[in-house]
TORVEXRO-656372 format. One record per residue: residue number from 0; residue in one letter; x, y, z of N, C-alpha, C in turn. Coordinates in steps of 0.001 Angstrom, whole numbers, plus 524288, in hexadecimal, padded with zeros to 5 digits. Layout:
! TORVEXRO-656372
R  num  residu   n_px   n_py   n_pz  ca_px  ca_py  ca_pz   c_px   c_py   c_pz
R  NUM       a      X      Y      Z      X      Y      Z      X      Y      Z
...
! end
This chain:
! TORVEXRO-656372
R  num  residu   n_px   n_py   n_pz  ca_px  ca_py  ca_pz   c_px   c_py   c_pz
R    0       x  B0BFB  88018  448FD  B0F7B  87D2D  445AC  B0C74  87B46  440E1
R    1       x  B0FB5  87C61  43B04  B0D44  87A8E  436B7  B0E99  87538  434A2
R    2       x  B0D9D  87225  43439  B0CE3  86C57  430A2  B0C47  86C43  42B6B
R    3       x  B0FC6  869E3  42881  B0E96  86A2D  42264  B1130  863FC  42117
R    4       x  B0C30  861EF  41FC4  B0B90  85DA0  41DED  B0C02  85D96  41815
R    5       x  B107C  85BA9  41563  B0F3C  85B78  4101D  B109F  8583A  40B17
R    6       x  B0D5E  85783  406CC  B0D7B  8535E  4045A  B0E4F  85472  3FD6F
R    7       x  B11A1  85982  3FDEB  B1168  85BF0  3F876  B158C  85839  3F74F
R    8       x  B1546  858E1  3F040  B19A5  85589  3F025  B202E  859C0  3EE78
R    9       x  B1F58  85DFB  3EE88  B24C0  86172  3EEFE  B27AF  85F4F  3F43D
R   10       x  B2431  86039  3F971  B2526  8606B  3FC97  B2790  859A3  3FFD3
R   11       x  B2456  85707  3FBD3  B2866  85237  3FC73  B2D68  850EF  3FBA2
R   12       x  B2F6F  853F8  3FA2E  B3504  853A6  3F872  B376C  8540F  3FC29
R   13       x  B3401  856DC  402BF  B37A8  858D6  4055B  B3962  85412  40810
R   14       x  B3588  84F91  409EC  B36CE  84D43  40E05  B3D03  84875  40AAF
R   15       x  B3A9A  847A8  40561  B3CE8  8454A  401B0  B43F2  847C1  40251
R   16       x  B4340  84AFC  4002E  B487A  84DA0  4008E  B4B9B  84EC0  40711
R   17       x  B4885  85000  4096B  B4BD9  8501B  40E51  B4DF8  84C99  411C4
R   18       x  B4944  8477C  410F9  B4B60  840B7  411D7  B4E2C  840C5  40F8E
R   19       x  B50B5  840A7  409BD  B5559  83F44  40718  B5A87  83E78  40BA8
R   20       x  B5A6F  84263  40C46  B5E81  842BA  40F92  B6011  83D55  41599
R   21       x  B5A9B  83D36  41768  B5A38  83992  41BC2  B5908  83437  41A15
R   22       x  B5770  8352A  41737  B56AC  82E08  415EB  B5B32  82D32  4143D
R   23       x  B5FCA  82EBB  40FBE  B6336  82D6F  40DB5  B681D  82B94  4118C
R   24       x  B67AA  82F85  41669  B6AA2  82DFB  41D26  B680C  82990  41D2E
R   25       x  B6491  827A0  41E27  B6179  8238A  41FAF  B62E5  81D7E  41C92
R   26       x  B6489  81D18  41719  B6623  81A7F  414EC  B6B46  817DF  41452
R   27       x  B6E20  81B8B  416F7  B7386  818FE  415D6  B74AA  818E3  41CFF
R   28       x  B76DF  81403  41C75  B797E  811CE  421D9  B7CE7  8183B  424FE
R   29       x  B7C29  81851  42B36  B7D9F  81C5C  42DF3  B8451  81B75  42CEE
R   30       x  B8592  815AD  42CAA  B8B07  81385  42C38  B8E5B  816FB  42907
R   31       x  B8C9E  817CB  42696  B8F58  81BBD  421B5  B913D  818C4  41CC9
R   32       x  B95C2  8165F  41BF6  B97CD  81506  41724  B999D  81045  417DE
R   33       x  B9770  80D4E  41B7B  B995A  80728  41C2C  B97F5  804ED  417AE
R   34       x  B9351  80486  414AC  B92D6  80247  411BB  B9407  80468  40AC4
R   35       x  B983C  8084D  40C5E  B98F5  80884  40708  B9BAE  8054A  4027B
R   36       x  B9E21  800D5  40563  B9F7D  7FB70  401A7  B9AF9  7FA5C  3FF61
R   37       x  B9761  7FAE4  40142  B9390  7F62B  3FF38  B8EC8  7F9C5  3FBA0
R   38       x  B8FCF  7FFBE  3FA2B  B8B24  801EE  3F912  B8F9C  802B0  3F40A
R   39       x  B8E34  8015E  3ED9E  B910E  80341  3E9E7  B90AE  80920  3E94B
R   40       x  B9762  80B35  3E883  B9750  811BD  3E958  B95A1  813F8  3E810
R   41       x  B8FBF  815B7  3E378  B8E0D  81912  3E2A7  B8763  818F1  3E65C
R   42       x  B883A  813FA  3E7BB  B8281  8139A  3ECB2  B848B  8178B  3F0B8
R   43       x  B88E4  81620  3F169  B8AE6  816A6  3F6F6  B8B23  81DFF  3F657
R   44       x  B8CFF  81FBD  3F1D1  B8C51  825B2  3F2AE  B876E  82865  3F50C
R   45       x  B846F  8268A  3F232  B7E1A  82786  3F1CF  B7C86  824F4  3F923
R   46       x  B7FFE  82227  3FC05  B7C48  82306  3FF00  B80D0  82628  403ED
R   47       x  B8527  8264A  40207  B89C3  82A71  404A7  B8656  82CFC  407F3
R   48       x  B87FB  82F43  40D4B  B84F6  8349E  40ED2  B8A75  83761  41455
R   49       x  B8AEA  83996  4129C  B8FA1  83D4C  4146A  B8E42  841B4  417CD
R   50       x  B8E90  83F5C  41D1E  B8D4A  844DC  42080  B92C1  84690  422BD
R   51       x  B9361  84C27  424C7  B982B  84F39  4254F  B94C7  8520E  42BD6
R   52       x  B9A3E  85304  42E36  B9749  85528  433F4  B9AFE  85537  43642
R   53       x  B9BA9  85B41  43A58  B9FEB  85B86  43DEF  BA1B4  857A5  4419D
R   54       x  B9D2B  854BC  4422A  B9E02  85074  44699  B9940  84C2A  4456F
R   55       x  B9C1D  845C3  4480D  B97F1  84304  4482A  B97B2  83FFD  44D2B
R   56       x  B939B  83EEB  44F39  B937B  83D13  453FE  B8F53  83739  452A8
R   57       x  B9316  832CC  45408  B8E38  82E5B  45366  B8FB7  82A89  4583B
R   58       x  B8B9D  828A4  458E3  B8BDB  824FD  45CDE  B883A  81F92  45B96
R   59       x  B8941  81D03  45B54  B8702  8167F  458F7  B83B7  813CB  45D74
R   60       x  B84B3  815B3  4635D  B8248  81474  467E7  B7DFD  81635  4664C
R   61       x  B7CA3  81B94  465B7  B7680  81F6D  465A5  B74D5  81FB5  46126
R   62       x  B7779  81CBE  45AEB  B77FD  81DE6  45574  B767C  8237B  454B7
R   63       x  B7990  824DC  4565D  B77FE  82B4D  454F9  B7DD1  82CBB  4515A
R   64       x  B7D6A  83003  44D00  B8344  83283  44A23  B8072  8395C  44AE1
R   65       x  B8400  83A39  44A60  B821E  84001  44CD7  B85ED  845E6  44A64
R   66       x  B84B9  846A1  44338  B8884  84A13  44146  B8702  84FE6  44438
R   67       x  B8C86  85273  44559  B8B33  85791  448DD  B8F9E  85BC4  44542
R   68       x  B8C05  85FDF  4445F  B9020  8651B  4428E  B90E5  863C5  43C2A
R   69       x  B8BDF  86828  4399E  B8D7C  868B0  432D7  B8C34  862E5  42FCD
R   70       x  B8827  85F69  43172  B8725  85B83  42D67  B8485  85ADD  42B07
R   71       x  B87CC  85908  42709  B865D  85903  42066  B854E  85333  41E50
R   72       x  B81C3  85192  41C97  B824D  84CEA  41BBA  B7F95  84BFB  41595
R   73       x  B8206  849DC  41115  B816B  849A9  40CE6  B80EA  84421  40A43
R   74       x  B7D22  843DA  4050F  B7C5A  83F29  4049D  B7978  840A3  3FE64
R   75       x  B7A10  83F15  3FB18  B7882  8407C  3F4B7  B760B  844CF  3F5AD
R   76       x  B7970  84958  3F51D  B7686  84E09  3F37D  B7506  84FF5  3F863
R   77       x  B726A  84EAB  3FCC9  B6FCA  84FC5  3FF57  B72BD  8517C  4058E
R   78       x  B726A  856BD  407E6  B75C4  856ED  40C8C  B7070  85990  410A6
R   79       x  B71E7  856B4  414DF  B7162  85A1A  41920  B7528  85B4C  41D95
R   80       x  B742D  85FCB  4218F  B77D7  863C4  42403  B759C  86271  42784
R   81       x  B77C2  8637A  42D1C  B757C  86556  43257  B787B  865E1  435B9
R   82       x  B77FF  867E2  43A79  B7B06  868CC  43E8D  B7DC7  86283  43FB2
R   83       x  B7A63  8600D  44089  B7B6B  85AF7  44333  B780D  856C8  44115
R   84       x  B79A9  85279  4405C  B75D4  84E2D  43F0B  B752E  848A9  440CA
R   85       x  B7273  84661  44393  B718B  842E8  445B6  B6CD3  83D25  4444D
R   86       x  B722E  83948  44407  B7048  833D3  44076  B6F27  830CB  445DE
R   87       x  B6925  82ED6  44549  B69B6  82BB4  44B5D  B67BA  82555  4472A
R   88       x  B6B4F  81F9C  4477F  B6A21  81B97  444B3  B6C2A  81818  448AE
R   89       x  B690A  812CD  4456C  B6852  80EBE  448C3  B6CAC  809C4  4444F
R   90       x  B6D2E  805E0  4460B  B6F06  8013D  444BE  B6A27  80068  43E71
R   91       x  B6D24  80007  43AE4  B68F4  7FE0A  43590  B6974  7F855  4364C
R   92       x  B64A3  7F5F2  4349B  B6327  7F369  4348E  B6180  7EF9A  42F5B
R   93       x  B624B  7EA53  42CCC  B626A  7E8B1  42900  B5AD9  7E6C1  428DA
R   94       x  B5AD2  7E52F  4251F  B545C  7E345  4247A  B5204  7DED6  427AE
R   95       x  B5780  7DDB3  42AB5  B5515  7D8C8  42F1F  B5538  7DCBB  43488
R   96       x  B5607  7E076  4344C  B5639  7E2E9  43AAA  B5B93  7E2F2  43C66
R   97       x  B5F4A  7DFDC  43B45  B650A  7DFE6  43C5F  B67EB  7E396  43B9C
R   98       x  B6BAA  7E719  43FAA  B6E84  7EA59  43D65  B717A  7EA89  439A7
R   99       x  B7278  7ED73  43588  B76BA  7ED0C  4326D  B7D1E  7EF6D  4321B
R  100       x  B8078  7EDA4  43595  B83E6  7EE95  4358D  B8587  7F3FC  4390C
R  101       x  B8800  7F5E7  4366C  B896F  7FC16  4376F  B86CC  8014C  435B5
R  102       x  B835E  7FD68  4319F  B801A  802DF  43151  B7E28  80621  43339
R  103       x  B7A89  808F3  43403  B76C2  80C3D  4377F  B709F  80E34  434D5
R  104       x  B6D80  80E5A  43664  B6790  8129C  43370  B6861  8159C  43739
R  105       x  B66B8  818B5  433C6  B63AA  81E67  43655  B5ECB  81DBF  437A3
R  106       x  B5F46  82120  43B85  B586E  82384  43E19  B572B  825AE  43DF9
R  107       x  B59F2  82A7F  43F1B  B5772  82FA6  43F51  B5D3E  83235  43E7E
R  108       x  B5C58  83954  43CA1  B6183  83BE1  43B27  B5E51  83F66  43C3D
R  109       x  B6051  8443B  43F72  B6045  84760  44192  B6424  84D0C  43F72
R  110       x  B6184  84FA6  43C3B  B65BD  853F6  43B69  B64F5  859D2  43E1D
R  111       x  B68E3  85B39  43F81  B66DA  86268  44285  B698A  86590  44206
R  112       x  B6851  868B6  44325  B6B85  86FE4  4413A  B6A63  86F06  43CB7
R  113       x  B68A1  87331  43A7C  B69EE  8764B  4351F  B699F  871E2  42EDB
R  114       x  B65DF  86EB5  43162  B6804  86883  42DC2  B6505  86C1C  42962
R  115       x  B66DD  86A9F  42275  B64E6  86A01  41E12  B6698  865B2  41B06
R  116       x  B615A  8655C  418DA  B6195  85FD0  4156E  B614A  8616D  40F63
R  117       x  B641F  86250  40C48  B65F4  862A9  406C7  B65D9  85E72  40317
R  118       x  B6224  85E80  400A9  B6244  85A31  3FA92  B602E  85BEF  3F62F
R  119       x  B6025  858C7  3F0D5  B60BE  85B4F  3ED2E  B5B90  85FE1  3EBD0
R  120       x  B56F8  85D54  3EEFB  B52DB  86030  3EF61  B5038  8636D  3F351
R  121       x  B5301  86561  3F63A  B5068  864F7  3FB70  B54CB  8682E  4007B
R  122       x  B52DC  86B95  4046E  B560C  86DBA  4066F  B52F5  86C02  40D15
R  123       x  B541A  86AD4  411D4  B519C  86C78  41395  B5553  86D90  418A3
R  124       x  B5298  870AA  41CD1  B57BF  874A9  420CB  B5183  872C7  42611
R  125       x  B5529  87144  42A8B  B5254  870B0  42E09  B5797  8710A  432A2
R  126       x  B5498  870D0  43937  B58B5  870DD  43CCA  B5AA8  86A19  43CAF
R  127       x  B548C  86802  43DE3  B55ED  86370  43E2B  B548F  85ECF  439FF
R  128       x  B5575  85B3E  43939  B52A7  85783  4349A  B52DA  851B4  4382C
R  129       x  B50CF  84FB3  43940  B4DD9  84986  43A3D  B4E67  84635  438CA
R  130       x  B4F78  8413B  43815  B4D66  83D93  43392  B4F38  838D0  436C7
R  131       x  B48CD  83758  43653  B4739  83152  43908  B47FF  82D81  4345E
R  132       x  B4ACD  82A0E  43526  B4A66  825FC  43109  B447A  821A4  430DC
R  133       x  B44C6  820BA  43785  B415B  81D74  437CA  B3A01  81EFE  4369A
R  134       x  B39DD  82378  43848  B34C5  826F5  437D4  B33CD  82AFB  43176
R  135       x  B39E9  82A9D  42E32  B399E  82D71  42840  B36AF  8321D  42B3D
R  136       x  B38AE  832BE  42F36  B387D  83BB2  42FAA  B3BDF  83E06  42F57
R  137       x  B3D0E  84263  42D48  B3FF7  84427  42CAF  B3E02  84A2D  42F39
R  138       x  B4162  84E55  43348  B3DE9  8525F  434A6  B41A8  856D3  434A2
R  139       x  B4182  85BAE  431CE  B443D  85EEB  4320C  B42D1  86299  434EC
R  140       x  B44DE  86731  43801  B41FC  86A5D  43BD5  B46F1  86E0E  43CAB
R  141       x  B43D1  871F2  43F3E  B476C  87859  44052  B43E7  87B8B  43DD2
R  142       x  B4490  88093  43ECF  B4221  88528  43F5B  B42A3  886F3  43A14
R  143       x  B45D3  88598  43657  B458A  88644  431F7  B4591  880F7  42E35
R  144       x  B43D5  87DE4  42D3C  B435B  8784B  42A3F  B4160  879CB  426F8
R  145       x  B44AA  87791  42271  B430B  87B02  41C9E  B45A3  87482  41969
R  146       x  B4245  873D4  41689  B431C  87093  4114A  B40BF  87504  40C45
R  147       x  B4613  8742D  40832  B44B6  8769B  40428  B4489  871D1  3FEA9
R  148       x  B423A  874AB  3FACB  B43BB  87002  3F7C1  B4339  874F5  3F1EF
R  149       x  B4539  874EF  3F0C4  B464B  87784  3EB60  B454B  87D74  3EDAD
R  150       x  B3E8D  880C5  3E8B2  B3D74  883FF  3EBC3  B39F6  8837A  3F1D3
R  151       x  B3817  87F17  3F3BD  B35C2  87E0E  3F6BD  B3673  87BA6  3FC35
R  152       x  B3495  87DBF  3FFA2  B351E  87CD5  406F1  B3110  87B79  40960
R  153       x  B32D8  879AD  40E02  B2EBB  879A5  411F8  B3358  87975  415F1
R  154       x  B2FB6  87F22  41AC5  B335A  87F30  41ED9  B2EFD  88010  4237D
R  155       x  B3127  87D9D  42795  B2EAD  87C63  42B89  B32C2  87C33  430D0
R  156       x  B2EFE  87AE9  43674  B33AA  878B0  43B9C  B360D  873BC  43958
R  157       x  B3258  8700F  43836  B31E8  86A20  437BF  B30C6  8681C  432E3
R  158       x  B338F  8661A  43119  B308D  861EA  42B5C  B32D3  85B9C  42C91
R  159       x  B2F0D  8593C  42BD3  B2F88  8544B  42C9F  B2DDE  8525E  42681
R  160       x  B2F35  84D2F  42696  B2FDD  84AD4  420DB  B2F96  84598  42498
R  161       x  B2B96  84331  42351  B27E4  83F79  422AB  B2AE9  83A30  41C44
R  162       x  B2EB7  838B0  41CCD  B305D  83659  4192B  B2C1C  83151  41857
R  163       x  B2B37  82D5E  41BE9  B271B  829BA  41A28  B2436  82B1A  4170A
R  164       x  B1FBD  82F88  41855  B1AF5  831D0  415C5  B1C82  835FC  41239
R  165       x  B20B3  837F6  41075  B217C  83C6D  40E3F  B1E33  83FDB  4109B
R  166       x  B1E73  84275  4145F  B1BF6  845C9  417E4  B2058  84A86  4182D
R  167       x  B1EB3  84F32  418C1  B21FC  853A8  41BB4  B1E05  8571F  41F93
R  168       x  B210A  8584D  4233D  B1BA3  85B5E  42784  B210B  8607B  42896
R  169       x  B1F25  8647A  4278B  B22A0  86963  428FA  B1E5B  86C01  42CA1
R  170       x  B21EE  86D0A  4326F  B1F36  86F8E  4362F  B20E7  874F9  43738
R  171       x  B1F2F  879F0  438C9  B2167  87E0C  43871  B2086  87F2C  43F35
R  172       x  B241E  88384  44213  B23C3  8840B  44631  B1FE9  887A0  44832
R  173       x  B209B  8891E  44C58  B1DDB  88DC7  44EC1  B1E1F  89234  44D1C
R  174       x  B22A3  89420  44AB0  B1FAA  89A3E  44659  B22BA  899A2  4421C
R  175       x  B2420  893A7  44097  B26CB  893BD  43A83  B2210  88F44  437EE
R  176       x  B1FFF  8909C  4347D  B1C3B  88D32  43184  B1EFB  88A4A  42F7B
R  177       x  B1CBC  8866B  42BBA  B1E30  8827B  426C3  B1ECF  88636  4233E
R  178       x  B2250  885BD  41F22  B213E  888A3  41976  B23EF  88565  414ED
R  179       x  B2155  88409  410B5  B21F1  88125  40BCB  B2143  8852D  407F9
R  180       x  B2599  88638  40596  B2672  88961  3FFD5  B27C5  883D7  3FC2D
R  181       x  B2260  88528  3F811  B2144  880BA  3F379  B2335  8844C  3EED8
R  182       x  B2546  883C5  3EBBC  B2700  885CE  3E5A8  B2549  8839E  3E220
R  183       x  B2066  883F8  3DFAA  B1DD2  8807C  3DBEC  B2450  87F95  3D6AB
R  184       x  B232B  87A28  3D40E  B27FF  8792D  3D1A3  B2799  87C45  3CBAB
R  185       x  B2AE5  87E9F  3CA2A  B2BF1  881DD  3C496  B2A27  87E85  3C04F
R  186       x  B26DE  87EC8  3BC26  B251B  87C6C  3B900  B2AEE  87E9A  3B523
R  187       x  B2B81  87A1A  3B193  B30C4  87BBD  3AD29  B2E3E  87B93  3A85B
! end
């Protein structure tokens, strides 16, 4: 198995751009639109996020919501797909430790099958995608895990994104290596 530790700065874009997506879940209440009295309407677009799915399964006992079959979930510009997707959150909490209301945080989101993550810069196609709120990991994996970003990739089993440290570690399997195609940038 290959390890690629790296600290270019092209290649920073990746962990940058593919968080977009998870942190921006991470920011707005699981509640959905309770508080849209109170956010003036052009905030409130900007933090909109609109997921679509054959089915949803939630349960408030196990905080688990659980989109199943074709979901799409969209939010400025930015979509991702997957078979199924899974929000596991806890009771939010105000700056004294007290719950707040009806809200909810996230913890972790879990996406699988066929998930891709689409934004304005950035493509990336994995089986599964990860994302710890509390630990800022984020881990994509499957036999084909590919982040692209313009002309440039890195595909591997595993890429993890290290959000604290701006870190990425792409691991390759037993007879599929790591591979990074760099496109030096066009002078004008």
């Amino acid at each position: 198995m290959r390890i690629f530790l790296c600290k270019y700065p092209l290649l920073r874009l990746v962990p940058a751009v593919v968080l977009a997506f998870f942190a921006y879940c991470t920011l707005s209440p699981l509640s959905g639109f309770a508080d849209d009295k109170a956010i003036p309407p052009r905030q409130n677009q900007a933090k909109k996020i609109i997921i679509t799915a054959d089915r949803l399964v939630s349960e408030s006992r196990t905080k688990v919501a659980e989109f199943i079959g074709n979901v799409k979930v969209t939010r400025r510009g930015s979509v991702i797909t997957a078979d199924r997707l899974k929000v596991y959150y806890a009771k939010a909490l105000d700056d004294k430790n007290t719950p707040t209301g009806g809200k909810a945080a996230i913890e972790k989101i879990i996406a699988m099958g066929n998930v891709r993550i689409i934004t304005e810069d950035l493509v990336a196609v994995a089986q599964k995608a990860i994302y710890n709120r509390k630990t800022q990991i984020v881990t994509l994996s499957g036999a084909n895990t590919q982040v692209t970003s313009g002309d440039n990739s890195i595909t591997g089993t595993e890429i993890t994104l290290y959000m604290d440290s701006e870190r990425i570690r792409v691991s390759g399997g037993a007879k599929k290596r790591v591979r990074v195609i760099l496109n030096p940038a066009k002078k004008k």
